[in-house]
C-alpha positions in Angstrom: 129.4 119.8 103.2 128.4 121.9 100.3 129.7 120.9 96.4 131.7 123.9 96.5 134.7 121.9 98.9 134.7 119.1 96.9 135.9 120.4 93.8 139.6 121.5 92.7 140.2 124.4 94.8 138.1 123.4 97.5 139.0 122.4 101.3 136.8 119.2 101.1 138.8 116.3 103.4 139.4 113.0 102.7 136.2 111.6 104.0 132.0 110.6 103.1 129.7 113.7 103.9 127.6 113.0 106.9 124.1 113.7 106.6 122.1 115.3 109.6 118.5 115.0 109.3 117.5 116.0 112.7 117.8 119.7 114.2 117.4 118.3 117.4 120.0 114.9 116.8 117.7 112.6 117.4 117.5 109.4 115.0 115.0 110.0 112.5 112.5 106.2 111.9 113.0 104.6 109.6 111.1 101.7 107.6 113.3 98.8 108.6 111.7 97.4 112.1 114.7 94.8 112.1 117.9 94.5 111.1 118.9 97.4 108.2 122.0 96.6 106.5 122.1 99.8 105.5 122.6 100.9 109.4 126.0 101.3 110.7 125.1 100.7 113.9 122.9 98.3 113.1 125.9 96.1 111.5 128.3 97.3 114.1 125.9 95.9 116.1 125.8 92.6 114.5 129.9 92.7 114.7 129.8 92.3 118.2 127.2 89.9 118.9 129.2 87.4 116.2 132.0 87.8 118.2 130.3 87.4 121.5 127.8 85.0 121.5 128.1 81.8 120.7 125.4 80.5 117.7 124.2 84.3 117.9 123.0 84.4 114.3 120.1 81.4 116.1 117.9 84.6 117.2 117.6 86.1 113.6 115.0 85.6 110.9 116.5 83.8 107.4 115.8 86.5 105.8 118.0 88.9 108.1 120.4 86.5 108.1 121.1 87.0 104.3 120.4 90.8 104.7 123.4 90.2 106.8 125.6 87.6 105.1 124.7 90.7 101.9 126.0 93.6 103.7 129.1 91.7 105.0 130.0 90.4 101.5 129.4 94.5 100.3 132.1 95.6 102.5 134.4 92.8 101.6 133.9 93.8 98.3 134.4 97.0 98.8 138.0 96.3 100.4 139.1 94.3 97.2 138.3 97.0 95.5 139.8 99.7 96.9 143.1 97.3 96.9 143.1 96.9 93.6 142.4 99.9 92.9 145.5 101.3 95.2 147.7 98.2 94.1 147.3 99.9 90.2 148.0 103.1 91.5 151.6 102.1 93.4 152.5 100.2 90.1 151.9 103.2 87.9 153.6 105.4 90.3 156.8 103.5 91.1 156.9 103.3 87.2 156.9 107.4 87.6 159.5 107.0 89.8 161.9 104.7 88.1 161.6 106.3 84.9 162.2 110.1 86.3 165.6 108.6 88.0 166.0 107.2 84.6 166.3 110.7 83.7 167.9 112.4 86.6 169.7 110.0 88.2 170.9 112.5 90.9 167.7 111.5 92.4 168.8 108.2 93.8 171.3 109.5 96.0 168.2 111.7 97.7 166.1 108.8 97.6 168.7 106.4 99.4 168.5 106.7 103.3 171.5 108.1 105.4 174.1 105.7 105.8 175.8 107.5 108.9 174.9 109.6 111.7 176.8 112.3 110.4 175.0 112.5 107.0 172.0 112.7 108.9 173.0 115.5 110.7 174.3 117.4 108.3 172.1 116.8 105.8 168.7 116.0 107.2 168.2 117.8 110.2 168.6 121.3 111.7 171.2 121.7 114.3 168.9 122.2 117.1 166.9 118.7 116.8 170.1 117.3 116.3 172.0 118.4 119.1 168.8 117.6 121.3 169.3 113.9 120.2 172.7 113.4 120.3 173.5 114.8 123.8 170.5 113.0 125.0 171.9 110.0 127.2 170.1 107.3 125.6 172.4 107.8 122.3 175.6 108.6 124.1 175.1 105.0 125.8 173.9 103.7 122.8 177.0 104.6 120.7 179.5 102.8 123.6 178.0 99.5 123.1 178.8 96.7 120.5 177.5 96.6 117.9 177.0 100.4 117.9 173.4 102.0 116.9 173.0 102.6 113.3 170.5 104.8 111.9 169.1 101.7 109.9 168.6 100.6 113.2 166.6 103.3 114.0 164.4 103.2 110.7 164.0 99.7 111.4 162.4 100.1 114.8 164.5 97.5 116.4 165.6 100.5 119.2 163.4 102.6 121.3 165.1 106.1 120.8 164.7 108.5 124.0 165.5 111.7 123.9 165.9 113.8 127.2 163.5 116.3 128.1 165.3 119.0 129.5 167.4 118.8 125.7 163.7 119.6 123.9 162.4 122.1 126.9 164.7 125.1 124.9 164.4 124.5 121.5 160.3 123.5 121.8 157.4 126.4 121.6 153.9 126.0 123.1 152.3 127.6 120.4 148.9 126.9 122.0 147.0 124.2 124.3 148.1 120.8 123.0 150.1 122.6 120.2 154.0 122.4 120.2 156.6 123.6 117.5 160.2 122.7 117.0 162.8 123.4 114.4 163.2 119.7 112.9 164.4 119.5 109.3 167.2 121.7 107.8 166.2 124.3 105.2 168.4 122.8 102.3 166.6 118.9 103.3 163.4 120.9 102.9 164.2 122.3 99.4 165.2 119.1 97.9 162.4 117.3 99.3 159.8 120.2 97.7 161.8 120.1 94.2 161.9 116.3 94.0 157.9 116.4 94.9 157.8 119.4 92.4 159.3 117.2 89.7 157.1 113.9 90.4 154.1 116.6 89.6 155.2 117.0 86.5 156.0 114.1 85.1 152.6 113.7 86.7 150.9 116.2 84.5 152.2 114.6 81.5 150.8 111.5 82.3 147.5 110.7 80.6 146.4 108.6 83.7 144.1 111.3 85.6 143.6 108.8 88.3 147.4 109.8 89.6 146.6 112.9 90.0 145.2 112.6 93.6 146.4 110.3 95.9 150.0 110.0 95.0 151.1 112.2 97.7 152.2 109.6 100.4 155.8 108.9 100.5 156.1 105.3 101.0 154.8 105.6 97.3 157.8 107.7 96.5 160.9 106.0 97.7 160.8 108.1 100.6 159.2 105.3 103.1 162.6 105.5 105.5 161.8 109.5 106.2 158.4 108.6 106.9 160.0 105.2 109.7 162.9 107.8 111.0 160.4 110.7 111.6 158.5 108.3 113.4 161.0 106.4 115.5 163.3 109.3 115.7 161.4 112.0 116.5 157.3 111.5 117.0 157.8 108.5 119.3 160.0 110.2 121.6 158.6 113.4 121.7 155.1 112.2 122.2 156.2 110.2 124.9 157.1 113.2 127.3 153.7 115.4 125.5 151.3 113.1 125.3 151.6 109.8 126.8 148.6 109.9 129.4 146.3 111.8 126.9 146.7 110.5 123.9 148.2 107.1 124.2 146.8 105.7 127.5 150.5 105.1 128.7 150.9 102.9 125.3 153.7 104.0 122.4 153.0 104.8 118.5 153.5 101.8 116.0 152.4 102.9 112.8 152.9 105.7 110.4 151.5 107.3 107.2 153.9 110.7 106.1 152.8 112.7 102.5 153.0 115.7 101.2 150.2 118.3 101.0 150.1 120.8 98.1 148.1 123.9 98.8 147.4 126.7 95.6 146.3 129.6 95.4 145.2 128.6 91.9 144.7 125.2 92.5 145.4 122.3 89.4 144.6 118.8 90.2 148.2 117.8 91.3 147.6 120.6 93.6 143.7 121.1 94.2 143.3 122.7 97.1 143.3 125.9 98.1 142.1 125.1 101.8 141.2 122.9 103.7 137.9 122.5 105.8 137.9 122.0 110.0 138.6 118.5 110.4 140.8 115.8 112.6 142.7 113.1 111.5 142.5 109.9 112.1 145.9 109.7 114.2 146.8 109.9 117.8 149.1 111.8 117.1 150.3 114.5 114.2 153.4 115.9 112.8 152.9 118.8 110.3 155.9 120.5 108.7 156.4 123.4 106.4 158.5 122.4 103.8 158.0 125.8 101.6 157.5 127.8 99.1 156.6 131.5 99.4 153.0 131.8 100.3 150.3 134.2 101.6 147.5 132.7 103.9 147.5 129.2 105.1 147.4 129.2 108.5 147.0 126.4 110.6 143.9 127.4 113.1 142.9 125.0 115.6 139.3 124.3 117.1 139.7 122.6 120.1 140.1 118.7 121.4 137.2 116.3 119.7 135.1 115.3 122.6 135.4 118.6 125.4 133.8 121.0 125.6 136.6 123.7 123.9 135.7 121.6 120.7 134.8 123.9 118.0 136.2 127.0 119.8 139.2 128.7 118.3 142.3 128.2 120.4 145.0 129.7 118.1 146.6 130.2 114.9 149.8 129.0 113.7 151.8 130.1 110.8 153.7 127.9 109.0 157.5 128.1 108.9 160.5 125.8 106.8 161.7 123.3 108.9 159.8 123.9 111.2 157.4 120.8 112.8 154.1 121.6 114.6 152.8 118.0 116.8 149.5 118.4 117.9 146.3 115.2 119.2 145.3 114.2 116.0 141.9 114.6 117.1 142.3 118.6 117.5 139.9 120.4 115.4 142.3 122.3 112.9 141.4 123.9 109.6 143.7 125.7 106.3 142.9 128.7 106.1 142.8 130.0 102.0 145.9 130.4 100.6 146.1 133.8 98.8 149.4 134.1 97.0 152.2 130.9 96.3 152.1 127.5 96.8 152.3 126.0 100.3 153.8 123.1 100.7 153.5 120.7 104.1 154.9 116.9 104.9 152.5 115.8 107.6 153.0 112.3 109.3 150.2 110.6 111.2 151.3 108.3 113.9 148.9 105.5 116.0 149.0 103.2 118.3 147.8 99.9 117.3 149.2 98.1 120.0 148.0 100.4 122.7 144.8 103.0 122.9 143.3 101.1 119.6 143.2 97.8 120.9 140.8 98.5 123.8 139.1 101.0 122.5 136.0 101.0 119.5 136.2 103.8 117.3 133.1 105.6 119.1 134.7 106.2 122.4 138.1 106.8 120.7 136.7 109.7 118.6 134.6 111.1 121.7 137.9 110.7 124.1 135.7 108.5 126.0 137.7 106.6 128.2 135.9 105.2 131.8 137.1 101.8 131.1 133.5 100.6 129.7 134.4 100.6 125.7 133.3 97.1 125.0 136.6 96.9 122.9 138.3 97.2 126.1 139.9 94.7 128.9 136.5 94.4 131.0 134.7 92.7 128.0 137.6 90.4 126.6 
């Protein structure tokens, strides 16, 4: 990855730089003839035989041993730091928060959840979506029992929410191969959510704290962590369960969420530095991505093909972005920004796993190369 993506305005992701030293693939030698603690594998390697064999650590050398004991330490430090770190962040920014509602106070009513199924119909959704849930008949029986379903219910996660196929089958698009669009937040919803965001980057910008300036995207960090639960248990759960159940979840369900806002420019600033955004796939099973606005030229959504086929890195398709409208797609399909030219584009993207399903019987290896013969030694055979 050149220099180029990783500066304001360019479409570097979220991730280190790989480095490939060999035009053929191979692994280039190295001087380390035992363990490396500078190898991944090599520590990955280590991982498993702590976990596996009992007194394993009886075959090494002393001096790997503390090579080891080194490494392991390195990472641990590595996660307090980037806790502290984050736990600074979330104090400044809730801080941001209070004191802009301190201001405006007509921002707490937006940042309060629904409190009825009517407010979240009328206010939340578009009609479509809506109707799809309502006159499913999971929710009908829902409502007839005692205590009836609430929608904090529904955050919560306490209820499986199902919503019938044959309700989704008219109002759903197959934009592409493993690509899907519905119409899924109303318009209005969509506006307020973009002009709250809008006016966090601002008081933002007049902070002197630069380190806010990336990073404070995710919603939970906003007061907005119930859209990011009723998205998921609402809508992604359900919805993946009739799209992608056998190839993306192993017959297993979504558990865990992470929704934020990405801000595209065509003259990018650091509350909004990008102006694209490189090929990539997320680290989700599955991916919600909806266009929340403004006017822009450019930024399409083009998509590469499935990590681990053979269509990888072939382009399947192109999607334009529309308001209120949601595209779902594998999180581990190839898909690229393309430059925005004109505006500011705008997109609330959730990414949903499963924790309790494909990731706990599968390493990260075989899960990124869609492996999946029953062999992962993270799976059932070896535990």
């Amino acid at each position: 990855m050149s220099d180029s993506t990783q500066k304001i305005g360019g479409g570097a992701i979220n991730e280190k730089q790989r480095k490939f030293q060999q035009e053929d693939g191979s692994i280039p030698e190295t001087e380390h003839k035992t363990f490396n603690p500078a190898s991944r594998s090599h520590l990955m390697h280590a991982i498993e035989g702590l976990d596996r064999y009992p007194a394993y650590l009886n075959r090494w050398s002393e001096d790997d041993i503390l090579l080891l004991e080194e490494s392991l330490e390195n990472q641990l430090k590595k996660v307090r730091q980037q806790k502290e770190a984050i736990k600074g962040k979330r104090t400044n920014l809730k801080t941001v928060v209070e004191n802009l509602c301190t201001k405006e106070p007509e921002w707490l009513e937006f940042l309060s959840p629904p409190k009825s199924w009517e407010e979240l119909k009328t206010s939340i959704l578009d009609e479509q979506i809506a109707a799809a849930i309502f006159r499913s008949r999971w929710f009908r029986r829902s409502q007839n029992q005692l205590p009836a379903l609430s929608v904090q219910n529904v955050i919560d996660g306490s209820v499986k929410v199902e919503i019938d196929g044959g309700n989704l089958e008219p109002i759903m698009d197959e934009e592409m191969f493993d690509v899907y669009s519905f119409p899924l937040l109303a318009p209005s919803f969509c506006a307020k959510l973009r002009s709250y965001f809008s006016r966090v980057i601002q008081e933002l910008e007049e902070d002197t704290d630069e380190s806010l300036s990336r990073g404070f995207q995710d919603l939970d960090n906003l007061g907005l962590g119930w859209l990011n639960s009723l998205l998921l248990h609402l809508i992604v759960r359900p919805v993946s369960s009739h799209l992608y159940i056998e190839t993306e979840l192993n017959g297993g369900d979504l558990d865990w969420r992470q929704g934020y806002i990405a801000a595209y420019a065509a003259d990018p600033t650091a509350t909004k530095p990008r102006q694209r955004l490189v090929p990539h796939t997320d680290d989700s099973e599955v991916t919600l991505n909806i266009g929340i606005g403004e006017e822009f030229s450019g930024g399409l959504l083009n998509f590469w093909g499935l990590r681990g086929t053979s269509e990888a890195g072939k382009l399947v398709g192109q999607y334009q972005p529309e308001i209120g409208r949601a595209a779902i797609h594998s999180g581990r399909h190839f898909h690229e920004v393309t430059a925005i030219t004109s505006g500011n584009r705008f997109a609330y993207i959730l990414w949903a796993r499963s924790w309790g399903g494909v990731r706990s019987s599968t390493c990260p290896c075989c899960w990124l190369n869609r492996r999946d013969d029953g062999s992962c030694i993270s799976g059932p055979k070896w535990n």
